[in-house]
C-alpha positions as CSV (number, residue, x, y, z in Angstrom):
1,X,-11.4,-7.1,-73.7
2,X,-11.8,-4.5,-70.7
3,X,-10.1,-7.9,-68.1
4,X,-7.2,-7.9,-70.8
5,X,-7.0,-3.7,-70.3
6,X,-6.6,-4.5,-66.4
7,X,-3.8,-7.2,-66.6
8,X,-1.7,-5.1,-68.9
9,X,-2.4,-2.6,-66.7
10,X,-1.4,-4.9,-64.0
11,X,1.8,-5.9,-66.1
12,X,3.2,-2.5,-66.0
13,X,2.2,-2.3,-62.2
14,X,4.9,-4.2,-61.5
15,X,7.9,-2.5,-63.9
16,X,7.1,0.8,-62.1
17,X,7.3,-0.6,-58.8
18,X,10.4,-2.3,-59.5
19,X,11.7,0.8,-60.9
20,X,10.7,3.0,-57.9
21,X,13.1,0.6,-55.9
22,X,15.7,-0.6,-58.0
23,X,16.1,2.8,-61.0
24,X,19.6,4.0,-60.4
25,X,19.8,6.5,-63.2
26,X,17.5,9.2,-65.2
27,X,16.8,6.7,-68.2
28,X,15.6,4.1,-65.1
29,X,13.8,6.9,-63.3
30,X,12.1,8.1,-67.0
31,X,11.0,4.4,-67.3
32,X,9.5,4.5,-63.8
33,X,7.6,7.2,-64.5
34,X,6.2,5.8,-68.1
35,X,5.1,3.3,-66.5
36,X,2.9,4.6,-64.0
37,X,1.3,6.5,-66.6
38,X,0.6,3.7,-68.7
39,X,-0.9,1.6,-65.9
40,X,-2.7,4.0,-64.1
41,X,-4.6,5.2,-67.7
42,X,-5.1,1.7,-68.4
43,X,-7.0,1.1,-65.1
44,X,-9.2,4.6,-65.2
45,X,-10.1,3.1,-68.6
46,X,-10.8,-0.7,-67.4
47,X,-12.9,1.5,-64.5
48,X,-15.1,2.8,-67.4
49,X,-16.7,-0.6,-68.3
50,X,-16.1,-2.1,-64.9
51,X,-16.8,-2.2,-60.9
52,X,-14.0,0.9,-60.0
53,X,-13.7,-1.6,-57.1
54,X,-13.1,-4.5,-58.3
55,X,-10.7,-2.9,-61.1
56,X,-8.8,-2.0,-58.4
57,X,-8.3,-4.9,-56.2
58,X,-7.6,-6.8,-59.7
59,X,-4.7,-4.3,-60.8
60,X,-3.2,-4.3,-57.1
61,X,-3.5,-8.3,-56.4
62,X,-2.0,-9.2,-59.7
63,X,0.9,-6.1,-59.3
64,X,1.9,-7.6,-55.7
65,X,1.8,-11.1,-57.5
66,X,3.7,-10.1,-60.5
67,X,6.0,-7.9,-57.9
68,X,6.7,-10.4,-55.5
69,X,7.5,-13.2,-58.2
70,X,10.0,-10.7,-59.9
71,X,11.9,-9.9,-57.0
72,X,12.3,-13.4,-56.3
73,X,13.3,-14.5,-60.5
74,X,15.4,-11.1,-61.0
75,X,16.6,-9.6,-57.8
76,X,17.5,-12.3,-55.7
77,X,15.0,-12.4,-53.1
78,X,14.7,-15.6,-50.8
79,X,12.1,-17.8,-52.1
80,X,9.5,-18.8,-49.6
81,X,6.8,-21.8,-49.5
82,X,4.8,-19.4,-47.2
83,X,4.5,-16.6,-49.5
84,X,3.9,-18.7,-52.6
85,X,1.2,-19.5,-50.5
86,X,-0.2,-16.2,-49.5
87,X,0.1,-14.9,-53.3
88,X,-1.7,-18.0,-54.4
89,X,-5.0,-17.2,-52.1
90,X,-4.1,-13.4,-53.1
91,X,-5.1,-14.7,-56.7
92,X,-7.6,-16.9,-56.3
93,X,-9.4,-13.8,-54.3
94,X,-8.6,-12.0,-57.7
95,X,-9.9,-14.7,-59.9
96,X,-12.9,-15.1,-58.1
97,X,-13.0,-11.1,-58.1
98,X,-13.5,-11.4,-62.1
99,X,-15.9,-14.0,-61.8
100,X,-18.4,-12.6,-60.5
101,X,-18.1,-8.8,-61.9
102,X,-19.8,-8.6,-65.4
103,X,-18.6,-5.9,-67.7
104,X,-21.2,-3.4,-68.5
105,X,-23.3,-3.5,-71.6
106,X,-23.0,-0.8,-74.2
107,X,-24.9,2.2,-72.6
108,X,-25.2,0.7,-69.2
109,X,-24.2,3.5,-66.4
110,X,-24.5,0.9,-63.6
C-alpha cells in the first residue's frame, strides 16, 4: 500500500510540474499549487513506512518519467529514441529501487 502512496504521489509530480511551466492563469496557478501539496504529503507519508531515500529517488524517477512522456503526448515535444532510452534505464533503476527496499513492519523504527 505505502509503493501505491509513492506513485500517486509520483502521478501528481508530474501535473505540478507541468503546471509550473505551462499554467497561464490563476485557476492553472491554483492547480499547480494543489498539486504540490498533494504530492509532497503523499511522499513525507510513503517516507514514514519507507527508506526516505529511496522514497525519494522513487517519486523523482517516476515524475521525470511521467514528465518527459507528457510533454512529448500533450505539448508537442520532439520524440526521441535516445531519451526513451535514458527514461527506460531511469526506471529500471527505480524498479530495482523497490525491489530491494522492504516496507517496515508495524512498530519497526528502522
Amino acid at each position: 500500500m505505502t509503493w501505491f502512496i509513492v506513485f500517486i504521489a509520483a502521478f501528481f509530480e508530474v501535473f505540478w510540474v507541468i503546471g509550473l511551466k505551462h499554467a497561464e492563469n490563476p485557476f492553472q496557478w491554483a492547480g499547480t499549487f494543489v498539486c504540490i501539496a498533494v504530492s509532497f504529503y503523499l511522499m513525507i507519508l510513503a517516507a514514514k513506512n519507507l527508506p526516505v531515500g529511496t522514497v525519494y529517488a522513487v517519486f523523482v524517477g517516476l515524475g521525470t518519467a511521467g514528465t518527459v512522456i507528457a510533454e512529448m503526448v500533450f505539448f508537442g515535444e520532439p520524440f526521441k529514441l535516445s531519451k526513451m532510452i535514458l527514461i527506460g534505464i531511469l526506471l529500471i533503476g527505480v524498479v530495482g529501487l523497490k525491489l530491494v527496499s522492504d516496507e517496515k513492519k508495524e512498530g519497526e523504527t528502522s
